[in-house]
VOPAGU-2260 file (C-alpha; in pm, 1 decimal, decimal comma):
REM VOPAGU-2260
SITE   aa  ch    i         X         Y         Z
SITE  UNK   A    0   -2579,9     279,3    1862,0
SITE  UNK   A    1   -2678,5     440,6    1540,3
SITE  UNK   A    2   -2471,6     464,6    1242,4
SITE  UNK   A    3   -2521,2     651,2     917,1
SITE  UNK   A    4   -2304,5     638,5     580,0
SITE  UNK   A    5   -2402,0    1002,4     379,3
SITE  UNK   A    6   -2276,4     941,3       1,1
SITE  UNK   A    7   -2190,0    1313,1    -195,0
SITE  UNK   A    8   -2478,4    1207,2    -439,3
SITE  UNK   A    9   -2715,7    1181,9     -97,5
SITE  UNK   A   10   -2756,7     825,0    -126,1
SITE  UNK   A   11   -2820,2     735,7     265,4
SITE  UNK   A   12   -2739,1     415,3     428,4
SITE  UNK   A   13   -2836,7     358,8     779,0
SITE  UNK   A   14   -2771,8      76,6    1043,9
SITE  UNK   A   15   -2518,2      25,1    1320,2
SITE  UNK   A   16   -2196,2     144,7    1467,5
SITE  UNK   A   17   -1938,4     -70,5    1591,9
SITE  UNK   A   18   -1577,9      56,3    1686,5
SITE  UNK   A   19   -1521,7     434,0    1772,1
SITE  UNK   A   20   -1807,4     656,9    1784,0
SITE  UNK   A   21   -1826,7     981,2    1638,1
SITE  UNK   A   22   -1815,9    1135,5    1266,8
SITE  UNK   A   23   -1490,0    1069,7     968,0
SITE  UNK   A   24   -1507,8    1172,6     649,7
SITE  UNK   A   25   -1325,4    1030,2     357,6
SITE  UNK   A   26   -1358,4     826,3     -10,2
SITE  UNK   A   27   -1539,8     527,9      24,7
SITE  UNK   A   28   -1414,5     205,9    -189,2
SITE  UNK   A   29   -1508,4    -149,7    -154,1
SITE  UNK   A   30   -1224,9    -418,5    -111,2
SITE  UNK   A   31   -1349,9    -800,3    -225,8
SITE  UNK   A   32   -1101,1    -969,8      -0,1
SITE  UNK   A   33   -1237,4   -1236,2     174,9
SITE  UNK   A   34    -989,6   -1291,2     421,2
SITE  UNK   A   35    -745,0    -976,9     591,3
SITE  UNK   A   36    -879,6    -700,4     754,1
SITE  UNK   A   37    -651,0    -620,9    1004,5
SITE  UNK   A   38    -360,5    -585,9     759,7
SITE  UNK   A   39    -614,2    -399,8     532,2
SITE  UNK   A   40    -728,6    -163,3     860,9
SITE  UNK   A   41    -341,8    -119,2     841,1
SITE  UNK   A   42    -219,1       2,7     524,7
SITE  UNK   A   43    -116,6     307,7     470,5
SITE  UNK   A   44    -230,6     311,4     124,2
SITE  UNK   A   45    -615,9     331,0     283,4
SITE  UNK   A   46    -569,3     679,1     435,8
SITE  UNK   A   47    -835,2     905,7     348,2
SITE  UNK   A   48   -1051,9     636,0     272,5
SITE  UNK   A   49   -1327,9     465,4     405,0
SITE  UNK   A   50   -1374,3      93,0     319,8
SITE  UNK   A   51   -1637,1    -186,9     272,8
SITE  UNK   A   52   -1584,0    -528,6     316,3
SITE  UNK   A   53   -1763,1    -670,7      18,9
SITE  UNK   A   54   -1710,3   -1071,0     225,0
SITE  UNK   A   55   -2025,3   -1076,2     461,0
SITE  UNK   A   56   -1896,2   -1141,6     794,3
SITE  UNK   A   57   -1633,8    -957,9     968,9
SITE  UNK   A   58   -1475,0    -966,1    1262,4
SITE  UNK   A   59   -1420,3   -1368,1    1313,8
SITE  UNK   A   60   -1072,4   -1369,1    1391,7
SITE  UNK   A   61   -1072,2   -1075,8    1614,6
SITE  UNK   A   62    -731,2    -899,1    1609,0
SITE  UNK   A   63    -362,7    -998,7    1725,4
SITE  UNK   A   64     -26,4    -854,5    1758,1
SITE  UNK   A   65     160,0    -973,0    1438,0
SITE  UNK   A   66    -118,0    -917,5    1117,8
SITE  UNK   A   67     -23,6    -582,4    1091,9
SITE  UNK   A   68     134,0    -365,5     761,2
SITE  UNK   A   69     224,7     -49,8     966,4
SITE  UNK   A   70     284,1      82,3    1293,2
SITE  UNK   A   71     -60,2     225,2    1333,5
SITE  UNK   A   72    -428,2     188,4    1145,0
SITE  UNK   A   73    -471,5     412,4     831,9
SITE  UNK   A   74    -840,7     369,8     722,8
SITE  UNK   A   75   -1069,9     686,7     861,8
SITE  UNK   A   76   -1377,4     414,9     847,5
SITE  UNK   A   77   -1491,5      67,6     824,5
SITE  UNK   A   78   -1834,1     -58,7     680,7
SITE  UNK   A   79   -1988,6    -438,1     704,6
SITE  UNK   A   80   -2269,3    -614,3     655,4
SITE  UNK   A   81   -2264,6    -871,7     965,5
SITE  UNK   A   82   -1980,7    -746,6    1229,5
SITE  UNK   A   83   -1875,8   -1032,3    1509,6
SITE  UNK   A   84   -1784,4    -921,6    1834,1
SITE  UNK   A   85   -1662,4   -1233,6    2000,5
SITE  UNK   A   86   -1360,6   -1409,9    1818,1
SITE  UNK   A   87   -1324,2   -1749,9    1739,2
SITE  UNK   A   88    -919,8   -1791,3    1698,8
SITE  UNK   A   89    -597,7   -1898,7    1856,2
SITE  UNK   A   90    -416,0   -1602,7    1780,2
SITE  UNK   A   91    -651,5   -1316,1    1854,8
SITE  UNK   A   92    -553,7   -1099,8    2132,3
SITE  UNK   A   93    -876,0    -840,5    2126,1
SITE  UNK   A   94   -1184,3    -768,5    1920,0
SITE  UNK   A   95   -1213,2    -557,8    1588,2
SITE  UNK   A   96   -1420,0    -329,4    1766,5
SITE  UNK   A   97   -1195,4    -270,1    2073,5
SITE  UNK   A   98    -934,3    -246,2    1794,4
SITE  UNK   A   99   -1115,6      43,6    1581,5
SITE  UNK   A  100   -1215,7     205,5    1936,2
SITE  UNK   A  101    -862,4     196,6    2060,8
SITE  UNK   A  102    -752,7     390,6    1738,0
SITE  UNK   A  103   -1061,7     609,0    1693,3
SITE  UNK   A  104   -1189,7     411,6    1385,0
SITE  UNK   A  105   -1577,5     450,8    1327,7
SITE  UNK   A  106   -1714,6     123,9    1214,0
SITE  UNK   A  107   -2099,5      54,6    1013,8
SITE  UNK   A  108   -2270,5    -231,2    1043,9
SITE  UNK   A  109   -2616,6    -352,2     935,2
SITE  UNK   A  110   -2643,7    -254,3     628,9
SITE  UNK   A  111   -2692,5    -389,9     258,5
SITE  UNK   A  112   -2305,7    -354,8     133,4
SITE  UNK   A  113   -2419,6    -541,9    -220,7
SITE  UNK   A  114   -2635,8    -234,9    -296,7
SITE  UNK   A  115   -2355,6       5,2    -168,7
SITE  UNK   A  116   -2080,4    -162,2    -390,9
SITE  UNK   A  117   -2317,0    -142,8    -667,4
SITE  UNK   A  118   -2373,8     222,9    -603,4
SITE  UNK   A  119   -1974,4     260,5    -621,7
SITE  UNK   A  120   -1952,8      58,9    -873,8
SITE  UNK   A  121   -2216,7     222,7   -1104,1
SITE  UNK   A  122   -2122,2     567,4   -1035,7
SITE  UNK   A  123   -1780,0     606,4    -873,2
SITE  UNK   A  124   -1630,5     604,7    -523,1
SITE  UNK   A  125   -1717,3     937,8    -376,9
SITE  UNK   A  126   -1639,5    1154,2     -78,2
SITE  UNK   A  127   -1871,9    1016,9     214,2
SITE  UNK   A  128   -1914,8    1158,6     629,3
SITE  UNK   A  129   -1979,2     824,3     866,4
SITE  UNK   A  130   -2165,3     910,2    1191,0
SITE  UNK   A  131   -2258,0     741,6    1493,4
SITE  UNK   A  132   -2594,3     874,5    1699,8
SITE  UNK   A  133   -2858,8    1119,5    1575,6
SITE  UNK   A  134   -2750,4    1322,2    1287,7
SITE  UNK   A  135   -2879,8    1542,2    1043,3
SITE  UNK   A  136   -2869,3    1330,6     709,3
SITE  UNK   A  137   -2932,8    1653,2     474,8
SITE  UNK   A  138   -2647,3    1807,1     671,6
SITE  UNK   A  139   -2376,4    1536,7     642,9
SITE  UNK   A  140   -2487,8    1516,6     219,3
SITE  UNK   A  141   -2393,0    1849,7     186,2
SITE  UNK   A  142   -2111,1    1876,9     347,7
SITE  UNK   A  143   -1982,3    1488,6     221,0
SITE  UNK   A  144   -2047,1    1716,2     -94,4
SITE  UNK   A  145   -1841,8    2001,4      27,2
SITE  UNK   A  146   -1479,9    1760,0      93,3
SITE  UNK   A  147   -1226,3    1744,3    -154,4
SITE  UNK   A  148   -1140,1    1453,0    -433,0
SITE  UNK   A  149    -839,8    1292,3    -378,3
SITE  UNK   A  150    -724,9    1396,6    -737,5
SITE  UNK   A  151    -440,5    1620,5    -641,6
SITE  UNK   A  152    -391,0    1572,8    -286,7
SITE  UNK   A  153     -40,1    1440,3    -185,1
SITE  UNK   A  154    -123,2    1208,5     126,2
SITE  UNK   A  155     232,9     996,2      30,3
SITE  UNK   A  156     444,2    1231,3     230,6
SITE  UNK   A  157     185,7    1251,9     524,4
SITE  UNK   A  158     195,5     911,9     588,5
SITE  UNK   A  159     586,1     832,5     492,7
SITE  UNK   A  160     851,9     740,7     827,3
SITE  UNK   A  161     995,1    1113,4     934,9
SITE  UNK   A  162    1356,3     958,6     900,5
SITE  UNK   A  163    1571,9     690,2     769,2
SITE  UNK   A  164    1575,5     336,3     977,6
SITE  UNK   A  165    1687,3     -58,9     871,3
SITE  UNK   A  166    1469,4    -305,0     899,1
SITE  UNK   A  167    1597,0    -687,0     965,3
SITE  UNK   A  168    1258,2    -874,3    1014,9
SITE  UNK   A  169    1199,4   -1164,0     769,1
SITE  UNK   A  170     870,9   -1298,2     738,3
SITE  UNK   A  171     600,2   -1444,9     992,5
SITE  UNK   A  172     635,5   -1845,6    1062,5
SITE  UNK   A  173     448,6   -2029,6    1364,9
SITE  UNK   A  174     763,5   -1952,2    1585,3
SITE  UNK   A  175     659,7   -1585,4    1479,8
SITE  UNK   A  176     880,9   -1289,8    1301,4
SITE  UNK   A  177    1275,2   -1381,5    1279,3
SITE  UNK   A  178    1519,8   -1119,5    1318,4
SITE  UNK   A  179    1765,2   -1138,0    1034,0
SITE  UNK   A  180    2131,0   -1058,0     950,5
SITE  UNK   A  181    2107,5   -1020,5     621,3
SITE  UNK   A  182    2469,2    -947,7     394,9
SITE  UNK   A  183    2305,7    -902,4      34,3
SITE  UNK   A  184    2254,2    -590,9    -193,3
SITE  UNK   A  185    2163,6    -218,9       4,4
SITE  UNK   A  186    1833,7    -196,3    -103,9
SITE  UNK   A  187    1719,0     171,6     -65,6
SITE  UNK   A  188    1327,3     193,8     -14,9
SITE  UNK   A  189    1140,9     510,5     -65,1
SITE  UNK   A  190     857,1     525,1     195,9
SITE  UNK   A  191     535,2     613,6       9,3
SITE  UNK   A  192     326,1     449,1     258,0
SITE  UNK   A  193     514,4     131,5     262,1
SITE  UNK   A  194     353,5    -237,5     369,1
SITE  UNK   A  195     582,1    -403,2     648,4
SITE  UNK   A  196     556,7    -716,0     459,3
SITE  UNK   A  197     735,1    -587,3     177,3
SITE  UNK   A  198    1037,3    -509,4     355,9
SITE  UNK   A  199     976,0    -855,9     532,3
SITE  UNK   A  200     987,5    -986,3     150,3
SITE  UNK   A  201    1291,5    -783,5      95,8
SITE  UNK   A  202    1474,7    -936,2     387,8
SITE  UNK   A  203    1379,9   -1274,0     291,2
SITE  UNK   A  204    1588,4   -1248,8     -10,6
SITE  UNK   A  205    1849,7   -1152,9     146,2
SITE  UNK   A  206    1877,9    -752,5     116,7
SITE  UNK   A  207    2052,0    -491,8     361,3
SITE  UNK   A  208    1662,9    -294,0     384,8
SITE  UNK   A  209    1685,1      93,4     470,0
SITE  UNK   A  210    1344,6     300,8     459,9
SITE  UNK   A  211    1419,8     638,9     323,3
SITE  UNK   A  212    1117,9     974,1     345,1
SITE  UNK   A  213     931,9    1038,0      39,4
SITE  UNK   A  214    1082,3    1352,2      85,5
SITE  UNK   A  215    1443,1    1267,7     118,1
SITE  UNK   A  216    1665,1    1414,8    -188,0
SITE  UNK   A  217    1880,4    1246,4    -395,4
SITE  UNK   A  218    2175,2    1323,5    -196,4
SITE  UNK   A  219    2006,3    1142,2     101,3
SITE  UNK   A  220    2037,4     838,0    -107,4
SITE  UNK   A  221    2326,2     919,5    -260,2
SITE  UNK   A  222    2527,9     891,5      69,9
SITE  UNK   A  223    2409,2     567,3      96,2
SITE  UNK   A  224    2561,3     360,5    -201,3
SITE  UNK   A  225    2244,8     160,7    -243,8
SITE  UNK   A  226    2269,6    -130,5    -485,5
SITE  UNK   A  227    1859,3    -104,7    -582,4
SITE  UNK   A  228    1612,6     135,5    -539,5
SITE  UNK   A  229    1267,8      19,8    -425,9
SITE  UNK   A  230     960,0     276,5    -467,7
SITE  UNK   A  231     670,4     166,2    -204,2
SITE  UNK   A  232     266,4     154,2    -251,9
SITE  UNK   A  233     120,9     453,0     -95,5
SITE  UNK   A  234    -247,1     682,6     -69,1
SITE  UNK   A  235    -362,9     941,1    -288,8
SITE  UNK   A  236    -309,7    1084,9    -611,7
SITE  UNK   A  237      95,5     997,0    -768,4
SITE  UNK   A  238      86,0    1307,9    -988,7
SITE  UNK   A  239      73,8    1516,5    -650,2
SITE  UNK   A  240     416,5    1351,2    -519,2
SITE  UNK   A  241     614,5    1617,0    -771,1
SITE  UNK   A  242     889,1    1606,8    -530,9
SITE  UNK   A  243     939,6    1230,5    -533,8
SITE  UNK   A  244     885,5    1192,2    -905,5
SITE  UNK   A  245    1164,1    1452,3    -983,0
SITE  UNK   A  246    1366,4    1243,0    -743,4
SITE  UNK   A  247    1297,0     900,4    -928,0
SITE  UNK   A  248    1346,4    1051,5   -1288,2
SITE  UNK   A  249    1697,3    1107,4   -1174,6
SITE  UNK   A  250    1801,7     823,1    -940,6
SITE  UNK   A  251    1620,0     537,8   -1148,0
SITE  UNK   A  252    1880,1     591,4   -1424,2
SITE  UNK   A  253    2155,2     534,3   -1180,4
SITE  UNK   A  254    2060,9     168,9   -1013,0
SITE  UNK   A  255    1828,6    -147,2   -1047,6
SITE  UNK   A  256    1450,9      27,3    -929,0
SITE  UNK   A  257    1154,7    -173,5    -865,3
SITE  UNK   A  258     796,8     -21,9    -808,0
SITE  UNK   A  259     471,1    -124,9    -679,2
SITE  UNK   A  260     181,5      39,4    -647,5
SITE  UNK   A  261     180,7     431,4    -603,5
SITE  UNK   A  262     537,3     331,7    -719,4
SITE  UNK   A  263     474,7     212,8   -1026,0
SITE  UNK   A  264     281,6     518,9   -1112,1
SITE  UNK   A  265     523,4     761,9   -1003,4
SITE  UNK   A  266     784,1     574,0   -1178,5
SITE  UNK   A  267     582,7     594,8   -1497,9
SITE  UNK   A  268     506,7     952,9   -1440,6
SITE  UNK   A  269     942,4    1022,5   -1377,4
SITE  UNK   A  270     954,7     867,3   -1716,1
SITE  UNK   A  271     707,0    1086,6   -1873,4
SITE  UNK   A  272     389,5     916,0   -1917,2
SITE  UNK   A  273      53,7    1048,3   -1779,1
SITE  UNK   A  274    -217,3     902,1   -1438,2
SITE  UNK   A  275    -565,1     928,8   -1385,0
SITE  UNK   A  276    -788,8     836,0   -1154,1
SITE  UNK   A  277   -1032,6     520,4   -1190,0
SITE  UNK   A  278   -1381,4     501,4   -1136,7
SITE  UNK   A  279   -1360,0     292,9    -843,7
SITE  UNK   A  280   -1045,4     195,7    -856,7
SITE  UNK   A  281    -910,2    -215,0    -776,9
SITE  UNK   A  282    -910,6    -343,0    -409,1
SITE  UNK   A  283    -913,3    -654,3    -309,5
SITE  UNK   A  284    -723,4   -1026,7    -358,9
SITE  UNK   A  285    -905,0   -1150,6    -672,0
SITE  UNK   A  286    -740,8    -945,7    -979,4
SITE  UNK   A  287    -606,5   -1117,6   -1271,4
SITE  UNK   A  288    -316,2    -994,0   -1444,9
SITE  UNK   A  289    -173,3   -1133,2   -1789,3
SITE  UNK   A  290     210,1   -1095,8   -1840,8
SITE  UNK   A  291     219,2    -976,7   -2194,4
SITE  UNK   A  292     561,0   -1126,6   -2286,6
SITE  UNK   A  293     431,5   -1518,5   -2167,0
SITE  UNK   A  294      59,6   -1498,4   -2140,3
SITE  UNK   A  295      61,5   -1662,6   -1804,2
SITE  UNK   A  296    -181,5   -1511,6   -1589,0
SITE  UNK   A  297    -143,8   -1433,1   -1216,5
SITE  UNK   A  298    -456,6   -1374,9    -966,6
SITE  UNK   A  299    -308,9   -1045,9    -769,5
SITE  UNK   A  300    -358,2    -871,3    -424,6
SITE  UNK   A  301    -445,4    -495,2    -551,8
SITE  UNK   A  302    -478,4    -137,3    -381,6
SITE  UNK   A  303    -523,7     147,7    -559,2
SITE  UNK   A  304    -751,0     423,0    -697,2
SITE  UNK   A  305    -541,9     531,3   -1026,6
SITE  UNK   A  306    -356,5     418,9   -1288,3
SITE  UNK   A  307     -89,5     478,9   -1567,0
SITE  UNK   A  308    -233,9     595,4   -1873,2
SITE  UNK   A  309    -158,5     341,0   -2197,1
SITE  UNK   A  310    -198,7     619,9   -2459,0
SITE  UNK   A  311      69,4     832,5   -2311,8
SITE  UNK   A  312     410,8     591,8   -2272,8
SITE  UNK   A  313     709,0     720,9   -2348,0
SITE  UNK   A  314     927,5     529,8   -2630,2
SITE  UNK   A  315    1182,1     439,9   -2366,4
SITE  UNK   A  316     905,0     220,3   -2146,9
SITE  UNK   A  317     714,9     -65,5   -2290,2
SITE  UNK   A  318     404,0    -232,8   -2127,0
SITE  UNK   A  319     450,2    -568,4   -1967,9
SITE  UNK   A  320     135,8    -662,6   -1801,5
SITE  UNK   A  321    -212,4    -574,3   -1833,3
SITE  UNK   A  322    -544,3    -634,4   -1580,9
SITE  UNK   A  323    -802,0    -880,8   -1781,3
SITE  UNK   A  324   -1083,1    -735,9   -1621,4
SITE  UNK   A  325   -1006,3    -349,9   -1778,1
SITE  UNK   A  326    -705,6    -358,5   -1973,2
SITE  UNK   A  327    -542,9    -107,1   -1753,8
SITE  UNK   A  328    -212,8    -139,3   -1750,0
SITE  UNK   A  329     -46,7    -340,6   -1465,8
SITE  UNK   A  330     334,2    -328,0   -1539,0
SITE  UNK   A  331     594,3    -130,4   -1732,0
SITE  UNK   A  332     980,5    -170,4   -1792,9
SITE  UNK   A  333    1223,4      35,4   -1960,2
SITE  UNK   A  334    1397,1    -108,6   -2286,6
SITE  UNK   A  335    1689,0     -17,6   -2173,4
SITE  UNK   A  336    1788,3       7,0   -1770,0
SITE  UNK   A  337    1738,6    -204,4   -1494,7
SITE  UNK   A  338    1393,3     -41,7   -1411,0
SITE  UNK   A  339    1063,3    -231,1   -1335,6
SITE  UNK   A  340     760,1    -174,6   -1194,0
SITE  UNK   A  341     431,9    -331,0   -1113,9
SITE  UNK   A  342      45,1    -182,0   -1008,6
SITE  UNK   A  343       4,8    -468,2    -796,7
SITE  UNK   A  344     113,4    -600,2    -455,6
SITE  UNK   A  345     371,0    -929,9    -499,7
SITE  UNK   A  346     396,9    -935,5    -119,9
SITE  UNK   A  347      34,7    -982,8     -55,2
SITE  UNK   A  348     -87,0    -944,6     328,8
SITE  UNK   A  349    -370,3   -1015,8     185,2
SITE  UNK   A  350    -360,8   -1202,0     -83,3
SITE  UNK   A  351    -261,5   -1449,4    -348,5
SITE  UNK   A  352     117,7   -1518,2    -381,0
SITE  UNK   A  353     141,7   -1583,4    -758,0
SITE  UNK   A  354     329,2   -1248,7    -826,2
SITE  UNK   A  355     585,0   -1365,4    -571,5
SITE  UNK   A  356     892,6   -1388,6    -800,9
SITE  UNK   A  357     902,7   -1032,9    -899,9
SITE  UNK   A  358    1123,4   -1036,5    -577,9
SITE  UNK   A  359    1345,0   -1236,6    -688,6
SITE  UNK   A  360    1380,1   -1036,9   -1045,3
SITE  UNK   A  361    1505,1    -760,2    -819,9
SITE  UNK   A  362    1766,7    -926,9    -638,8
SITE  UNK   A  363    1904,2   -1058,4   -1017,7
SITE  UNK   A  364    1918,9    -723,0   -1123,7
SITE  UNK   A  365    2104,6    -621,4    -810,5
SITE  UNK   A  366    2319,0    -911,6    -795,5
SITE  UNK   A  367    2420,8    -873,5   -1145,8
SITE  UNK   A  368    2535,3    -494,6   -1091,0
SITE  UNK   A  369    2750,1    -605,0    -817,6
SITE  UNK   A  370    2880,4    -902,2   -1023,1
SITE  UNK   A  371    2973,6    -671,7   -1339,9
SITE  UNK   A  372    3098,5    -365,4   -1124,4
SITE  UNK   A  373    3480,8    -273,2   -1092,6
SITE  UNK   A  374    3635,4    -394,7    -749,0
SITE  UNK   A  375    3787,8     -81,6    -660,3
SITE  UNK   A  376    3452,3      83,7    -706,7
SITE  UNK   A  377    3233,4    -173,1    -510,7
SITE  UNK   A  378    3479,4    -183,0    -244,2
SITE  UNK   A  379    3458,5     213,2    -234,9
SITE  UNK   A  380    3071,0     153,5    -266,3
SITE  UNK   A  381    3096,0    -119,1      64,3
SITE  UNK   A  382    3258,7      88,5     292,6
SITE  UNK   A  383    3052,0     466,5     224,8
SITE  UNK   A  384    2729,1     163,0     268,4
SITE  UNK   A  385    2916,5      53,7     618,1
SITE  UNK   A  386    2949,0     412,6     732,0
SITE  UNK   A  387    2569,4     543,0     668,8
SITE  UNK   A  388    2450,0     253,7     831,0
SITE  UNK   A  389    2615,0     299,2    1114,7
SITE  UNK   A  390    2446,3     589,7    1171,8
SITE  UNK   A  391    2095,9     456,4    1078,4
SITE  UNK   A  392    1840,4     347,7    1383,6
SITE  UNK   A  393    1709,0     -16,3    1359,0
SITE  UNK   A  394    1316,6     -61,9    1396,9
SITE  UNK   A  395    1114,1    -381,5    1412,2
SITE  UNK   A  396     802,8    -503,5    1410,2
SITE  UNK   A  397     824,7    -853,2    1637,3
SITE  UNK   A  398     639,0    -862,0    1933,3
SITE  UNK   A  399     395,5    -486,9    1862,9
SITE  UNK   A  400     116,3    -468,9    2010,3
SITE  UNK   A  401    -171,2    -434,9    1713,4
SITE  UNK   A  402    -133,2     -97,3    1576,5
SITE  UNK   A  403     128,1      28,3    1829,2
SITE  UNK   A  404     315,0     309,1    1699,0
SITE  UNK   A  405     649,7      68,2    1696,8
């Protein structure tokens, strides 16, 4: 089956399709992870994208019912140089391609990726159509042309849970996912797009995990108590989420936050510095970040197309950490409240682990609140966190099928 790739500045690539046939449009990125592509077919963070696999051969592993970071596949398209249809592992359950057919994902094979991430890396990810069959190449330029940048475009709340539900699944071991019954700090987490392992993390420590809308209001979360507020990774531009970033600029002053990702830019942006968008932005397991304040540096999992302007922090933030590569900035915290955030991903799924601790920074914030509070008031706090959760839904991800809706 023919497959053809139509880049807005008519660059043409032509080979194979694999997957789902038929035509998506979206942004395409590279991603330089070697290893990870079904949790990377599954983050939310990818929609309205279309990625390639810069790591030759794809498709080894095949699929399975536990690598995934959401309840469905996010990414509208999937290009690789050398695409294997028979798997060679213990755990797969199906093919990639049956995978990306199942879920309508259009997949391009065949083709030189080194001269399509140099294109992207040269002059930009761009808007791109991917089509399967005989198609008019002029036609698809024109109107890859014609589609919108995601500068401005507010895919966080598309992809964020429609309602509030706990989570109590700790992370994957050979005996697969545990359920948990975890007693620690409420840890409210805003849904931007959020990676399953990162609540996984979250239980690990020890947290009480509810998953609140990007568009809940602060009284949502209010009603809840929480001892932390968490601020997930997410797709598309952070200065479009005004809703959520009016939220954060008033409930970050009120408990220990932690961002990542889209959450670490809309946490800078509450606070009053500036985003922009990147020229092709940081995907893939290979970044390195220094931490400003010990020059260590960490090798980090990254996913994202923007970033928080340097020139434009407020006096009350300070930079923390900063990407070696660029010298974009890679962390912030305030000089004064419990508020932290990162532009990398500490939980992985793919990835290196290095940034792991940053978990555990969160739980000392929260544990130190609840050491320092007044009795009356955390036992006041304890029961109002008893009530809402009774009246919260529990959803988990043991045992889903790959990409099952949960």
């Amino acid at each position: 089956m023919k497959a053809t790739l139509a880049l807005a500045d008519g660059t043409i690539y032509r080979g194979r399709g694999f997957g789902a046939e038929g035509e998506v449009g979206g942004e395409v990125v590279f991603n330089t992870s070697m290893t990870g592509y079904q949790e990377i077919l599954s983050d939310p963070s990818y929609d309205g994208q279309i990625v390639a696999m810069t790591y030759p051969e794809i498709g080894n592993i095949g699929v399975n019912a536990e690598d995934v970071e959401s309840f469905r596949p996010w990414v509208r398209g999937f290009v690789v140089k050398e695409y294997w249809h028979a798997p060679s592992n213990w755990r797969a359950r199906s093919s990639l391609g049956d995978y990306m057919r199942a879920h309508g994902i259009v997949g391009l094979q065949d083709i030189d990726t080194r001269a399509l991430v140099r294109r992207l890396r040269d002059h930009g990810a761009q808007q791109a159509l991917l089509a399967t069959g005989d198609v008019d190449e002029g036609d698809l330029v024109r109107r890859a042309k014609a589609r919108p940048s995601l500068v401005g475009l507010d895919l966080a709340t598309a992809v964020s849970c429609k309602s509030p539900y706990r989570w109590t699944t700790g992370t994957w071991t050979l005996k697969g996912y545990r359920d948990e019954s975890p007693d620690g700090p409420l840890v409210a987490a805003y849904d931007f797009g959020i990676k399953l392992n990162i609540l996984r993390n979250l239980v690990d420590m020890g947290c009480r995990v509810v998953v609140i809308p990007a568009d809940a209001t602060p009284d949502d979360m209010r009603a809840l108590q929480p001892d932390g507020l968490f601020l997930s990774n997410g797709p598309g531009d952070p200065d479009a989420v005004r809703g959520a970033i009016d939220m954060v600029a008033v409930l970050a002053k009120e408990q220990p936050t932690f961002g990542i990702c889209l959450g670490h830019q809309i946490l800078g942006l509450a606070m009053g510095a500036k985003t922009y968008k990147l020229k092709f932005g940081h995907h893939g397991g290979n970044q390195p970040v220094m931490d400003l304040d010990t020059r260590v540096v960490e090798i980090t999992a990254q996913n994202h197309g923007f970033a928080v302007h340097a020139d434009s922090m407020p006096a009350a933030l300070r930079v923390t950490r900063i990407n070696l590569n660029d010298k974009t900035v890679e962390g912030l915290e305030h000089r004064t409240l419990p508020m932290f955030s990162v532009q990398y991903h500490p939980e992985a799924s793919p990835g290196p682990h290095d940034a792991h601790p940053l978990f555990q920074r969160f739980l000392k914030l929260m544990s130190e609140r609840r050491a320092t509070g007044d009795p009356a008031a955390l036992e006041a706090r304890a029961r109002a966190q008893a009530q809402a959760l009774a009246g919260i839904p529990l959803r988990k991800s043991g045992g889903l099928e790959a990409g099952s809706e949960g």
